[in-house]
TIKOL-753431 format. One line per field, with one value per residue: residue number from 1; residue in one letter; z, y, x of N, C-alpha, C, O in turn. Coordinates in nm, 3 decimals, always signed. Example, Ala and Ser with C-alpha at 12.3 -4.5 7.8 and 13.67 -1.06 7.14 Angstrom:
<rs>
i <- 1 2 $
aa <- A S $
n_zz <- +0.780 +0.708 $
n_yy <- -0.569 -0.225 $
n_xx <- +1.319 +1.285 $
ca_zz <- +0.780 +0.714 $
ca_yy <- -0.450 -0.106 $
ca_xx <- +1.230 +1.367 $
c_zz <- +0.780 +0.787 $
c_yy <- -0.330 +0.003 $
c_xx <- +1.320 +1.290 $
o_zz <- +0.846 +0.804 $
o_yy <- -0.332 +0.114 $
o_xx <- +1.424 +1.341 $
</rs>
This chain:
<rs>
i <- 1 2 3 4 5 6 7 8 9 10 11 12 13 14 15 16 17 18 19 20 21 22 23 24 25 26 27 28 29 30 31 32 33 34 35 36 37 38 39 40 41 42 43 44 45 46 47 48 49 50 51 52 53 54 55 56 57 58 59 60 61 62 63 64 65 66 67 68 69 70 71 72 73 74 75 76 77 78 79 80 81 82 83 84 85 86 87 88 89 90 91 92 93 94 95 96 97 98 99 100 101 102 103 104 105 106 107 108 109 110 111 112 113 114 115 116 117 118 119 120 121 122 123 124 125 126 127 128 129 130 131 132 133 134 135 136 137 138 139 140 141 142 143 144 145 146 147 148 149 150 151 152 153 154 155 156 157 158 159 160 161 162 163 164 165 166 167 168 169 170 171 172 173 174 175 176 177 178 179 180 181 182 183 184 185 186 187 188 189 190 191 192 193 194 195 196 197 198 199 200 201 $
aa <- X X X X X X X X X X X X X X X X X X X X X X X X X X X X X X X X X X X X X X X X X X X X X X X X X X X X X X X X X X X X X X X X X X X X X X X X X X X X X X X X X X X X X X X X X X X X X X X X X X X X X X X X X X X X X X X X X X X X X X X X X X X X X X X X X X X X X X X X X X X X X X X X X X X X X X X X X X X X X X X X X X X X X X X X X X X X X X X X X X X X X X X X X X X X X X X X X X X X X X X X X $
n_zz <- +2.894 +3.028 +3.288 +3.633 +3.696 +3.930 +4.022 +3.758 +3.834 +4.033 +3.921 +3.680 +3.894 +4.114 +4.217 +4.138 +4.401 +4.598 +4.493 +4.550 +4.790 +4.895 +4.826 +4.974 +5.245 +5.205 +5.181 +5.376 +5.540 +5.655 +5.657 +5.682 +5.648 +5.742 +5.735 +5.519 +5.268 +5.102 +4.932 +4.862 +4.806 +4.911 +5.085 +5.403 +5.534 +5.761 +5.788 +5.873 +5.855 +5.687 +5.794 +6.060 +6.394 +6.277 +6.234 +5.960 +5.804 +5.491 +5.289 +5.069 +4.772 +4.555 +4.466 +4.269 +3.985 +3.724 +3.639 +3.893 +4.109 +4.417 +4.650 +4.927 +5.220 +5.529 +5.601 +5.590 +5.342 +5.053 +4.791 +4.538 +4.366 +4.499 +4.778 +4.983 +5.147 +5.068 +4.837 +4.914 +5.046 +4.791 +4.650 +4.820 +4.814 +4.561 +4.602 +4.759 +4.586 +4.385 +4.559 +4.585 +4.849 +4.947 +5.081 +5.227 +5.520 +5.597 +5.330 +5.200 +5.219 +5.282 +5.169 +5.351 +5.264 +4.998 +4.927 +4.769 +4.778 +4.746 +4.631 +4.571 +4.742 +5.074 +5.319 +5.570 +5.618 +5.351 +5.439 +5.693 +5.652 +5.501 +5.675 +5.916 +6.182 +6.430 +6.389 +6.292 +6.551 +6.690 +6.546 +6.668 +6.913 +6.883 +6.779 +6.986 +7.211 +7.067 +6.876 +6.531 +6.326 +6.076 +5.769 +5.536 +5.307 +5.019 +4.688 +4.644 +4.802 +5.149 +5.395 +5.696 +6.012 +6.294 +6.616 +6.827 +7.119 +7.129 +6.867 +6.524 +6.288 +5.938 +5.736 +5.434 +5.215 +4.908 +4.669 +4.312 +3.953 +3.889 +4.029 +4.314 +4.635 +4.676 +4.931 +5.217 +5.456 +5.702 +5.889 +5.963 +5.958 +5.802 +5.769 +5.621 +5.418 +5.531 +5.785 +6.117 +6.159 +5.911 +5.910 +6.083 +6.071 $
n_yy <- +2.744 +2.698 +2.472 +2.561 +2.486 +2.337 +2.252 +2.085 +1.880 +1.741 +1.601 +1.461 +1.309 +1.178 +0.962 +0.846 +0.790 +0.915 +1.234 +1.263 +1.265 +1.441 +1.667 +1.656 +1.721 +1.954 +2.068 +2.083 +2.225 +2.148 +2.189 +2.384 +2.705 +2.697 +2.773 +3.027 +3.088 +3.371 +3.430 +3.202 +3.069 +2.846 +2.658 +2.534 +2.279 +2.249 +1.939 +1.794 +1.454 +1.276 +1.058 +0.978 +1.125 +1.234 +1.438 +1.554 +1.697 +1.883 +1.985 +2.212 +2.267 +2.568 +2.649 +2.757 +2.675 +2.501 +2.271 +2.275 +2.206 +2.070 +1.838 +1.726 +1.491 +1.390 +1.130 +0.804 +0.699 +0.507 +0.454 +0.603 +0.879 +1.057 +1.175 +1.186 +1.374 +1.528 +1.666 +1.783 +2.018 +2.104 +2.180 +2.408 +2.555 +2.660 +2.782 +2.973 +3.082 +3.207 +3.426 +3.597 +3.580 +3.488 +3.642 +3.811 +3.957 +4.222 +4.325 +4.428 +4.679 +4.731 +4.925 +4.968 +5.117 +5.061 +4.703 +4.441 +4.109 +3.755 +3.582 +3.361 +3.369 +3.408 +3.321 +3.132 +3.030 +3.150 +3.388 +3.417 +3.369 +3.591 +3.796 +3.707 +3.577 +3.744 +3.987 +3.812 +3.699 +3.966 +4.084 +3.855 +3.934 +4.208 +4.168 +4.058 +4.248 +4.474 +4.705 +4.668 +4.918 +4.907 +5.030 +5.079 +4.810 +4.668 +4.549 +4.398 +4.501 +4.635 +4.871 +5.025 +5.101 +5.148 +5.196 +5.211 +5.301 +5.634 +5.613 +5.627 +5.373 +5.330 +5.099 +4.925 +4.647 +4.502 +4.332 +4.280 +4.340 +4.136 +3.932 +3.915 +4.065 +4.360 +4.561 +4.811 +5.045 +5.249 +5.216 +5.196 +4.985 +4.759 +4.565 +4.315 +4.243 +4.214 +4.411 +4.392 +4.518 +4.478 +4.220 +4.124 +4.239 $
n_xx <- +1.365 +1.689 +1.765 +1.958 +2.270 +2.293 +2.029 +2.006 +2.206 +2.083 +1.901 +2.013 +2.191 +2.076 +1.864 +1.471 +1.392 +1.585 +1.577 +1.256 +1.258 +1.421 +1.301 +1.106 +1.223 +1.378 +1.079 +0.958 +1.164 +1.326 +1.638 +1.908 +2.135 +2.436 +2.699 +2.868 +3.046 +3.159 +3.393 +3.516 +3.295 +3.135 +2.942 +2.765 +2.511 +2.269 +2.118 +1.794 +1.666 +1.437 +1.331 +1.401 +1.514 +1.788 +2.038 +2.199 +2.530 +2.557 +2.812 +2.919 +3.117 +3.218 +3.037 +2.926 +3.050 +2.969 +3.178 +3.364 +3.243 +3.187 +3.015 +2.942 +2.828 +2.760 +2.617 +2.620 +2.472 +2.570 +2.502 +2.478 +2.526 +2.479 +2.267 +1.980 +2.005 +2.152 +2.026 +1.841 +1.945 +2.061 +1.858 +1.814 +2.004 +1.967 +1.753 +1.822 +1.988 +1.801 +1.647 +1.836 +1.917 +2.146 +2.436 +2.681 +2.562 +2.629 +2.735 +2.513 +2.217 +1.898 +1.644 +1.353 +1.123 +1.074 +1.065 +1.073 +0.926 +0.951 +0.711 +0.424 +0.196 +0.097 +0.336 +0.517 +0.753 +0.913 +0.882 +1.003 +1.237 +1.318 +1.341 +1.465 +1.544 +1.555 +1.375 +1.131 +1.090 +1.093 +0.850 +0.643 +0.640 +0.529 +0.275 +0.167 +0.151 +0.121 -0.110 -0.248 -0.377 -0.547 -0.565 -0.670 -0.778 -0.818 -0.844 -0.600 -0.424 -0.291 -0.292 -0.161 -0.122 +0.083 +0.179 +0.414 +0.462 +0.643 +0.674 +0.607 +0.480 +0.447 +0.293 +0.250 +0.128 +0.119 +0.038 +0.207 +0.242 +0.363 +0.280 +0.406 +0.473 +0.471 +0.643 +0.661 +0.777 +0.809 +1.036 +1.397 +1.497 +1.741 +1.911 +1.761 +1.534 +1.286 +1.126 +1.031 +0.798 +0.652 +0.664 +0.459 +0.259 $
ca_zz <- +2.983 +3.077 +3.444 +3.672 +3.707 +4.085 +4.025 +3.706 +3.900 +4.139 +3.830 +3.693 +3.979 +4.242 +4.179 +4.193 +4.579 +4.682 +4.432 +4.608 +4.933 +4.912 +4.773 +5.102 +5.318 +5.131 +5.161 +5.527 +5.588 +5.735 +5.589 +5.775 +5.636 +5.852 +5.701 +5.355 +5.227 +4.961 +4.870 +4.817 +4.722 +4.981 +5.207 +5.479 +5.618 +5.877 +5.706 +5.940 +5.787 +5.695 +5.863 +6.173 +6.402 +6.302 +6.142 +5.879 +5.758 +5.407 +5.237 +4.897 +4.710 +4.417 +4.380 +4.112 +3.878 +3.724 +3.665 +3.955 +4.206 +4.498 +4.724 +5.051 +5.325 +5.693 +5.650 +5.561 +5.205 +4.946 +4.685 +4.428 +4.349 +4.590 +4.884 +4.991 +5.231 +4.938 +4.707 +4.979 +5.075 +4.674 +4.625 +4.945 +4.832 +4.480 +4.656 +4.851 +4.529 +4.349 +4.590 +4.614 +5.000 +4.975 +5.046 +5.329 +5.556 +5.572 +5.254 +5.147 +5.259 +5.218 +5.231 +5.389 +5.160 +4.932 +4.919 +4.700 +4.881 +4.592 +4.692 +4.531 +4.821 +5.243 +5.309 +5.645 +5.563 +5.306 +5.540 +5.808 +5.579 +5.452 +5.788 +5.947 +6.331 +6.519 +6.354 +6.317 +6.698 +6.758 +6.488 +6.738 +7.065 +6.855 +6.764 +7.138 +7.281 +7.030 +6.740 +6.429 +6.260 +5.961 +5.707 +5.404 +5.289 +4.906 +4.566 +4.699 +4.884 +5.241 +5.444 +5.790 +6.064 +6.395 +6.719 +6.969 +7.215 +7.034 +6.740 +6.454 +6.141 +5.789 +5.650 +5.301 +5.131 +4.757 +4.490 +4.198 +3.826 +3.854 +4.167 +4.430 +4.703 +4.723 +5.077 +5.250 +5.595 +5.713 +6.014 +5.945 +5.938 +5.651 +5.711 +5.596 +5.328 +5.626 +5.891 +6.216 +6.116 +5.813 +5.968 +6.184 +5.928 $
ca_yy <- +2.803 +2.606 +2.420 +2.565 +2.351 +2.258 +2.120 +1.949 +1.779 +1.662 +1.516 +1.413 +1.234 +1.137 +0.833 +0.893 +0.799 +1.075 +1.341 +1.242 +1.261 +1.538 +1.720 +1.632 +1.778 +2.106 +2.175 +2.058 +2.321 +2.098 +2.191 +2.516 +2.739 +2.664 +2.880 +3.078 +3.170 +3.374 +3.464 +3.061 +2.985 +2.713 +2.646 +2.465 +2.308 +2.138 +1.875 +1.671 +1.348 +1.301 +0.962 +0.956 +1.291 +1.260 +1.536 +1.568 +1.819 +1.885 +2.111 +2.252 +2.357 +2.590 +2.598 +2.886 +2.623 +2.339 +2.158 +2.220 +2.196 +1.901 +1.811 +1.589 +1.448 +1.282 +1.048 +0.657 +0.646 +0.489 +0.354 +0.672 +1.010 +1.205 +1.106 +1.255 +1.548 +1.656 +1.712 +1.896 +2.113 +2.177 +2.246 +2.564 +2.670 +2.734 +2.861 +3.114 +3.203 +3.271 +3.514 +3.667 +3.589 +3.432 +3.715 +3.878 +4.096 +4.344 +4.417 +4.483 +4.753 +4.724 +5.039 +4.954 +5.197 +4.982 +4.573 +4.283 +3.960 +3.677 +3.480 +3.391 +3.382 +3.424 +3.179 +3.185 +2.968 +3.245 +3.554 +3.384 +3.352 +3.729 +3.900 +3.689 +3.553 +3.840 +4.011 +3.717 +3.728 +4.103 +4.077 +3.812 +3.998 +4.307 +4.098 +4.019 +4.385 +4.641 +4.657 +4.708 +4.970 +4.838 +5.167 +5.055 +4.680 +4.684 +4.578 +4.324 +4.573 +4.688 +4.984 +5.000 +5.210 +5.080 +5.307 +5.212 +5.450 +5.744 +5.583 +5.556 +5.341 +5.343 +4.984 +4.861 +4.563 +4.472 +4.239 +4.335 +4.305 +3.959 +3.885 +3.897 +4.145 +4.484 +4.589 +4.952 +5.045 +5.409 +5.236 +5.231 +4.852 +4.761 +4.402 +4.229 +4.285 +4.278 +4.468 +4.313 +4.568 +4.434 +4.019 +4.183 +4.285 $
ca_xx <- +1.466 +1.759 +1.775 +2.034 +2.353 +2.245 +1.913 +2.066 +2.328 +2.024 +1.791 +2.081 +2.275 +2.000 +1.751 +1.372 +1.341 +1.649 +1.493 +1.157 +1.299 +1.497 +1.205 +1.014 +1.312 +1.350 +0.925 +0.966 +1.221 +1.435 +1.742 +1.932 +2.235 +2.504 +2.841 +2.864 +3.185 +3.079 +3.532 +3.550 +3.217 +3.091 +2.819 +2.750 +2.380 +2.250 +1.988 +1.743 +1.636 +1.312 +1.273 +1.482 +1.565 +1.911 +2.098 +2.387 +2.639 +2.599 +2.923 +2.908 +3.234 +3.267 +2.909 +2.908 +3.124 +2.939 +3.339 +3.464 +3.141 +3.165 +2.899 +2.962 +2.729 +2.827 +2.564 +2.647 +2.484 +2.651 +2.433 +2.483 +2.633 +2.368 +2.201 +1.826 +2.024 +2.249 +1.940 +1.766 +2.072 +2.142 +1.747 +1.772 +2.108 +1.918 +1.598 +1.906 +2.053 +1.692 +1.595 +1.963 +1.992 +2.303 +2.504 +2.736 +2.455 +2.639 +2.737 +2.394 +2.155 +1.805 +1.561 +1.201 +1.060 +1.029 +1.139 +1.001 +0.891 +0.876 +0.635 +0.268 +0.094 +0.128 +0.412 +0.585 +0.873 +0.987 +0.919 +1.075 +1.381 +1.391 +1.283 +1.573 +1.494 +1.528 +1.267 +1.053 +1.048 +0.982 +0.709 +0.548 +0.577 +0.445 +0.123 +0.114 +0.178 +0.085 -0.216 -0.220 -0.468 -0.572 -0.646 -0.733 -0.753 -0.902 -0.763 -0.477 -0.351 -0.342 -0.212 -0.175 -0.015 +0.167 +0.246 +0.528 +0.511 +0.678 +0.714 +0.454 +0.506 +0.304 +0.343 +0.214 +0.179 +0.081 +0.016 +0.258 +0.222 +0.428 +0.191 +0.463 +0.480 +0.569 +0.636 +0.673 +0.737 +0.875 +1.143 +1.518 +1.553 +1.833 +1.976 +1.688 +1.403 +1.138 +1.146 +0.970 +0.675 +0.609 +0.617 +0.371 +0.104 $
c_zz <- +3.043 +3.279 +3.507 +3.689 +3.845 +4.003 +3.903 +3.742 +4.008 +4.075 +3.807 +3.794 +4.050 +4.152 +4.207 +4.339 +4.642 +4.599 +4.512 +4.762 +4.972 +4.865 +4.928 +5.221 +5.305 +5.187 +5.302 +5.625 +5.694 +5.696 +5.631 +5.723 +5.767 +5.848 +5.561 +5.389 +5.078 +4.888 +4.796 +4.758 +4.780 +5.098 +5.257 +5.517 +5.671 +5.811 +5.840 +5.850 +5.826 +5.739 +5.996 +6.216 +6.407 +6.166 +6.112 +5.817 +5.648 +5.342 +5.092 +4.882 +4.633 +4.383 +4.308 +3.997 +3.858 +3.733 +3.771 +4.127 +4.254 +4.585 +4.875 +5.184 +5.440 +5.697 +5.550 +5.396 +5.142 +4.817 +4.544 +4.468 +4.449 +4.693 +4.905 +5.035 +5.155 +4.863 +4.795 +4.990 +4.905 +4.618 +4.721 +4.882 +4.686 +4.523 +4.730 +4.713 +4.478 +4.403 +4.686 +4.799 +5.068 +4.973 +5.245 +5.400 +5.586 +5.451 +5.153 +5.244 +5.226 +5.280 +5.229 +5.320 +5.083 +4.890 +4.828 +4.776 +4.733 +4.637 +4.654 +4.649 +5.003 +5.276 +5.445 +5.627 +5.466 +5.361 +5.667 +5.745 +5.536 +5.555 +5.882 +6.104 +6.426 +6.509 +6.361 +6.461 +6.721 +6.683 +6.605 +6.846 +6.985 +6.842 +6.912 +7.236 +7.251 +6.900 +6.608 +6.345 +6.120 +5.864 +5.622 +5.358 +5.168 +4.798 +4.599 +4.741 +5.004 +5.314 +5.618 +5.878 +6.255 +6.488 +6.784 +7.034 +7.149 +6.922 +6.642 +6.308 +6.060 +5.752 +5.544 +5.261 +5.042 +4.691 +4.386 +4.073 +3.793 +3.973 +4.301 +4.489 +4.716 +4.851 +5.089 +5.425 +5.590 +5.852 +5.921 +5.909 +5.775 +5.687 +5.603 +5.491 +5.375 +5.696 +5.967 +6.204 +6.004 +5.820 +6.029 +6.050 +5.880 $
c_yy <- +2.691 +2.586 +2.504 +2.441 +2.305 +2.158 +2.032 +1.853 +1.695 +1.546 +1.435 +1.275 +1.145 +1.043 +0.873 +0.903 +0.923 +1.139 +1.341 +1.295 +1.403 +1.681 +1.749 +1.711 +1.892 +2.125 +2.170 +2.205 +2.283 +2.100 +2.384 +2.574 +2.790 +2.814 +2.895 +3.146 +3.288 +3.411 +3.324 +2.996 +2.873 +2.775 +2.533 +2.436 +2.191 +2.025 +1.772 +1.628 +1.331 +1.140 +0.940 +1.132 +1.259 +1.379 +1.540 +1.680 +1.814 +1.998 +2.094 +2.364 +2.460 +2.572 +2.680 +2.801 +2.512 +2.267 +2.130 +2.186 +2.025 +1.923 +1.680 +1.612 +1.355 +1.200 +0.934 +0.626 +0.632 +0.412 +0.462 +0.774 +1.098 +1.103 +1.222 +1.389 +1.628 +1.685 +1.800 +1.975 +2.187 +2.219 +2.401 +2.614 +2.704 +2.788 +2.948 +3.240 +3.296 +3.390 +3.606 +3.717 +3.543 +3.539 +3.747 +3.971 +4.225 +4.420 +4.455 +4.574 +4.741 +4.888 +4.966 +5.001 +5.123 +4.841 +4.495 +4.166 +3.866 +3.540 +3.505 +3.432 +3.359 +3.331 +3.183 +3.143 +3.096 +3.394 +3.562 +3.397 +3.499 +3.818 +3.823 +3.694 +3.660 +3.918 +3.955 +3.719 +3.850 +4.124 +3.966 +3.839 +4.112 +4.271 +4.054 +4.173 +4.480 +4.596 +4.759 +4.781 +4.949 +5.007 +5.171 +4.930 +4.696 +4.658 +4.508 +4.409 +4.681 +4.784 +4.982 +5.052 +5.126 +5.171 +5.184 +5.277 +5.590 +5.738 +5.553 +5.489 +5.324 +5.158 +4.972 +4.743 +4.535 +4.413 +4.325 +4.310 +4.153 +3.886 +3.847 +4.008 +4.252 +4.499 +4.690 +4.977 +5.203 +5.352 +5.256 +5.088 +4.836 +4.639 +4.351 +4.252 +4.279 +4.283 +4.383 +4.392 +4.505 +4.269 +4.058 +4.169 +4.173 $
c_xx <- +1.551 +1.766 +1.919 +2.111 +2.337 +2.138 +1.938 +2.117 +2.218 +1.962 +1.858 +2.157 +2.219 +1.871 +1.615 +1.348 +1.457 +1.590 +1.363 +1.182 +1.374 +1.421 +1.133 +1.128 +1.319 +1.241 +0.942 +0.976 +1.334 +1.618 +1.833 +2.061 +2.277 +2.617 +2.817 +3.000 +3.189 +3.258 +3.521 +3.432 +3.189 +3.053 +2.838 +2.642 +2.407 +2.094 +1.939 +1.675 +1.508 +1.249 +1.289 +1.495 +1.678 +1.931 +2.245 +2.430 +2.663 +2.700 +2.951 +3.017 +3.214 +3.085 +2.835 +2.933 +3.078 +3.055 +3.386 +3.359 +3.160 +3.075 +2.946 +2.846 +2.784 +2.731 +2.613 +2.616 +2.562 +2.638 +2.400 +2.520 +2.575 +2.281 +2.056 +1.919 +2.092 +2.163 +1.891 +1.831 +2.076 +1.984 +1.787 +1.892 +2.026 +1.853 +1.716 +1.909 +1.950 +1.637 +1.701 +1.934 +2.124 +2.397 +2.561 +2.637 +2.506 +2.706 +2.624 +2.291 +2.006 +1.697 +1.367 +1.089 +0.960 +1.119 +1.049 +0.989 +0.904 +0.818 +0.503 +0.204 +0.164 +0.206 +0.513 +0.717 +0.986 +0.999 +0.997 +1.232 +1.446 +1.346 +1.418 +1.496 +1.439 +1.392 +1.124 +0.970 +0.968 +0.878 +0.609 +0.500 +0.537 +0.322 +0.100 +0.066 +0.132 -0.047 -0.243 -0.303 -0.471 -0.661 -0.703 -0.665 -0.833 -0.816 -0.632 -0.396 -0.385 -0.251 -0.228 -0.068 +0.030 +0.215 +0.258 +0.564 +0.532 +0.625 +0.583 +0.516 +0.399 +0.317 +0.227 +0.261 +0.066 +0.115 +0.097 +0.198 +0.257 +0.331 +0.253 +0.400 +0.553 +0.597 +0.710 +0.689 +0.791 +1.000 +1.233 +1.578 +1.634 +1.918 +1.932 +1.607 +1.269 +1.173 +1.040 +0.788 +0.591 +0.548 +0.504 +0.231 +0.111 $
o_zz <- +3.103 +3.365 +3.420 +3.696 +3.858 +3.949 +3.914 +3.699 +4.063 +4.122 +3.861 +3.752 +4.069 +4.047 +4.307 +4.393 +4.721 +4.617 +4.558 +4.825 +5.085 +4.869 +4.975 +5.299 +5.393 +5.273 +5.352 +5.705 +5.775 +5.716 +5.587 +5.746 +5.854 +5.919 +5.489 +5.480 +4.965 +4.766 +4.673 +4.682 +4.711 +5.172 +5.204 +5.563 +5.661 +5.804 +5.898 +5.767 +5.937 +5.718 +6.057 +6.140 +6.521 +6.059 +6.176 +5.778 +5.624 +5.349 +5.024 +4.930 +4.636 +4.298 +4.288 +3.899 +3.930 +3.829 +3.795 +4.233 +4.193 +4.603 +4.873 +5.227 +5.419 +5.813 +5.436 +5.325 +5.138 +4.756 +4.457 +4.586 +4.477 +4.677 +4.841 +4.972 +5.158 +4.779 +4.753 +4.925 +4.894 +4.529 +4.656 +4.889 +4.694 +4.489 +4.784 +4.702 +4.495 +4.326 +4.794 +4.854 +5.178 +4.866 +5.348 +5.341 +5.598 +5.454 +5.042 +5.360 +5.104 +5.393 +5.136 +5.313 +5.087 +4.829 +4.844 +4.851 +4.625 +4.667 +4.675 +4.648 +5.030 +5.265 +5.420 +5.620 +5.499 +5.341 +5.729 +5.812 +5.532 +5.515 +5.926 +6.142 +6.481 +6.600 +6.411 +6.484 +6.753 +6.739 +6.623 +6.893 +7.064 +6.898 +6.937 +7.308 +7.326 +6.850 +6.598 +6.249 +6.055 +5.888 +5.605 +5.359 +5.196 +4.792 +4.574 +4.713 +4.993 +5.291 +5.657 +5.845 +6.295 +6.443 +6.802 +7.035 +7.116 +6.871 +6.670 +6.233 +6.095 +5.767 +5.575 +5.259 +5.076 +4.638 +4.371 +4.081 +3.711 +3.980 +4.385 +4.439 +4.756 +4.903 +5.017 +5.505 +5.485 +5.913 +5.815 +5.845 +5.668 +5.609 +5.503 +5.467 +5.315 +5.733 +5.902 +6.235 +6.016 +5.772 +6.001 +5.982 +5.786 $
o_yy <- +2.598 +2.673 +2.515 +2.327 +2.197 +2.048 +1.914 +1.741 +1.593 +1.433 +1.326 +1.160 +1.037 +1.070 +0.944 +1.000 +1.010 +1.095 +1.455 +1.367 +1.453 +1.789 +1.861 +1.775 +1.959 +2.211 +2.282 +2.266 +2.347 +2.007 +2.487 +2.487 +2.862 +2.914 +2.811 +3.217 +3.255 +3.421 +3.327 +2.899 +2.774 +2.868 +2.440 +2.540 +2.096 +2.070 +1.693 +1.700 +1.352 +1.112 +0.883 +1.229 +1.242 +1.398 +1.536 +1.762 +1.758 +2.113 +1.999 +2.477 +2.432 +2.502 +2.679 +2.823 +2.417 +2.190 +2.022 +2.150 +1.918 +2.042 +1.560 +1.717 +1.253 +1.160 +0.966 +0.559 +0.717 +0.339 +0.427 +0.790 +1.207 +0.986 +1.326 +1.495 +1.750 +1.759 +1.916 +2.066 +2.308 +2.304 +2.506 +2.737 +2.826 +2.905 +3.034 +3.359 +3.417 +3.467 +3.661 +3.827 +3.553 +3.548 +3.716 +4.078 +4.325 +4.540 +4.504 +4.532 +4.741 +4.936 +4.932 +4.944 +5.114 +4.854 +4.513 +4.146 +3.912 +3.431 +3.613 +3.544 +3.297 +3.222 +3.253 +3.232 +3.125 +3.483 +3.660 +3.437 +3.528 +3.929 +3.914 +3.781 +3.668 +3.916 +4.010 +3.733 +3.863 +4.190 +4.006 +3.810 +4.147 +4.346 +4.011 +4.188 +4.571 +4.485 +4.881 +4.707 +4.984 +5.064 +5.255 +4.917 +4.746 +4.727 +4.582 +4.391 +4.777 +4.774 +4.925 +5.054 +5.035 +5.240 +5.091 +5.324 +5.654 +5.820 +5.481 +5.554 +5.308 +5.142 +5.011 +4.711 +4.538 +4.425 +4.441 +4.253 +4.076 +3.764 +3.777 +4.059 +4.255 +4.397 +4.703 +4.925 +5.264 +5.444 +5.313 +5.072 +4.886 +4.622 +4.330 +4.362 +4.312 +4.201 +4.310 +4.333 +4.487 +4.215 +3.969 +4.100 +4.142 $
o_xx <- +1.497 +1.770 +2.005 +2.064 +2.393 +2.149 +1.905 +2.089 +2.260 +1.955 +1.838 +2.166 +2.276 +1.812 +1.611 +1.297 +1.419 +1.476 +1.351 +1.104 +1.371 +1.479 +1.116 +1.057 +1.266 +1.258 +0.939 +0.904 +1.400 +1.696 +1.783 +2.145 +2.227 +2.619 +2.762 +3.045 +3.227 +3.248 +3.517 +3.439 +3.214 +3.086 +2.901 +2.593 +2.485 +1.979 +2.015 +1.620 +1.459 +1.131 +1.198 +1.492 +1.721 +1.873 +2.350 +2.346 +2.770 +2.656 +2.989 +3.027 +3.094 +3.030 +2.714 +2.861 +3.108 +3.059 +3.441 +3.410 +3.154 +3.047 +2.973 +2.797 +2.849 +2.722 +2.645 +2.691 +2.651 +2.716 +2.321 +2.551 +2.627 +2.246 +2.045 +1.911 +2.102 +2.213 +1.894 +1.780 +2.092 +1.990 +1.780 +1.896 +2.010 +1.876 +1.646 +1.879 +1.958 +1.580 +1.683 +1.931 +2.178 +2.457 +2.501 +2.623 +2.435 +2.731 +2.645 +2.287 +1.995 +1.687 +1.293 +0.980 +0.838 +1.226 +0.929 +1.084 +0.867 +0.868 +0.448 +0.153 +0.268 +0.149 +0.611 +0.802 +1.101 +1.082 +1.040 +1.327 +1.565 +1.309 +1.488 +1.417 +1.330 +1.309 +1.027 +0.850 +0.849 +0.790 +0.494 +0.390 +0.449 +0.242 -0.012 -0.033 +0.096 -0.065 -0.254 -0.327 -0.372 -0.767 -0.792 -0.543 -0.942 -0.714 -0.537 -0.277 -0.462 -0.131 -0.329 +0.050 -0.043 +0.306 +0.179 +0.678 +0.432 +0.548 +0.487 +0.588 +0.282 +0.438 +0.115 +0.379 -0.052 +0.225 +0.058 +0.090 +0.207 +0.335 +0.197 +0.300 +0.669 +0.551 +0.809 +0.612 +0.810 +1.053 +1.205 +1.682 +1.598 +2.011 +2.001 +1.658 +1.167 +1.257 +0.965 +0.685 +0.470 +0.450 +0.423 +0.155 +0.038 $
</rs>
């Protein structure tokens, strides 16, 4: 299977110690989308450096078009085509496109019903990323405030129901055939691909 033209341009361009380094930044999670244009096709992140707490402004052109794709960084390197924060930045904007979050939130809808997670195994880094802050949060004051009946846990997959006052939710989650995550809830939530019920569980 051929490499995407990002992480080519990283193997490619970047010397073992930025590939190394920029490797270590990415797993970190130190690396933050800033602005997406998705008409023009450029991003913006905020990269902290994985030696120093300073942080730089990496901006990616055109980065659908291997020809016409540029890359720039506000920090000082100048000893090759890529510096550590542009490999980390052009690793997350692949890890965006892979799990098609790079997009306008509102012109997508998601139903709770049923969402995909893609992720082997319990990973907060990526649920934090497709549950989106807010959520994140009220999933942690729900684990503080309310509890979670656990109904059936068996067979990589567990069920589990949630009252808020009025409100009662079902949630599910399961092991697929590819070994990601299915996930189920009964709210209304539709930015995100987890609802704050689901971070919860």
């Amino acid at each position: 299977m051929a490499l995407p033209h990002l992480i080519k341009y990283i193997y490619s361009a970047g010397t073992d110690e930025v590939i190394r380094r920029g490797k270590k930044i990415h797993s970190a999670g130190f690396v933050e989308l800033v602005d997406h244009d998705e008409m023009i096709h450029s991003v913006s992140f905020r990269v902290k450096d994985d030696s120093y707490s300073t942080f730089y402004k990496v901006s990616v052109q055109k980065y659908e078009d291997p020809k016409l794709f540029m890359i720039r960084c506000t920090c000082p390197y100048n000893l090759g085509d890529i510096c550590r924060h542009e490999a980390a930045a052009l690793f997350q904007l692949q890890d965006l496109i892979d799990r098609n979050l790079l997009f306008t939130h509102d012109a997508i809808r998601y139903d709770q019903r049923h969402t995909v997670v893609k992720m082997k195994a319990i990973d907060l880094k990526t649920i934090r990323m497709m549950a989106g802050q807010e959520n994140f949060e009220q999933a942690e004051d729900i684990l503080r405030t309310h509890k979670l009946n656990i109904v059936k846990a068996a067979d990589e997959k567990v069920e589990a129901t949630l009252e808020m006052g009025p409100a009662r939710y079902r949630v599910l989650i399961q092991k697929n055939e590819e070994r990601n995550f299915d996930t189920s809830c009964t709210c209304e939530e539709s930015q995100h691909p987890l609802c704050a019920h689901k971070v919860a569980m």
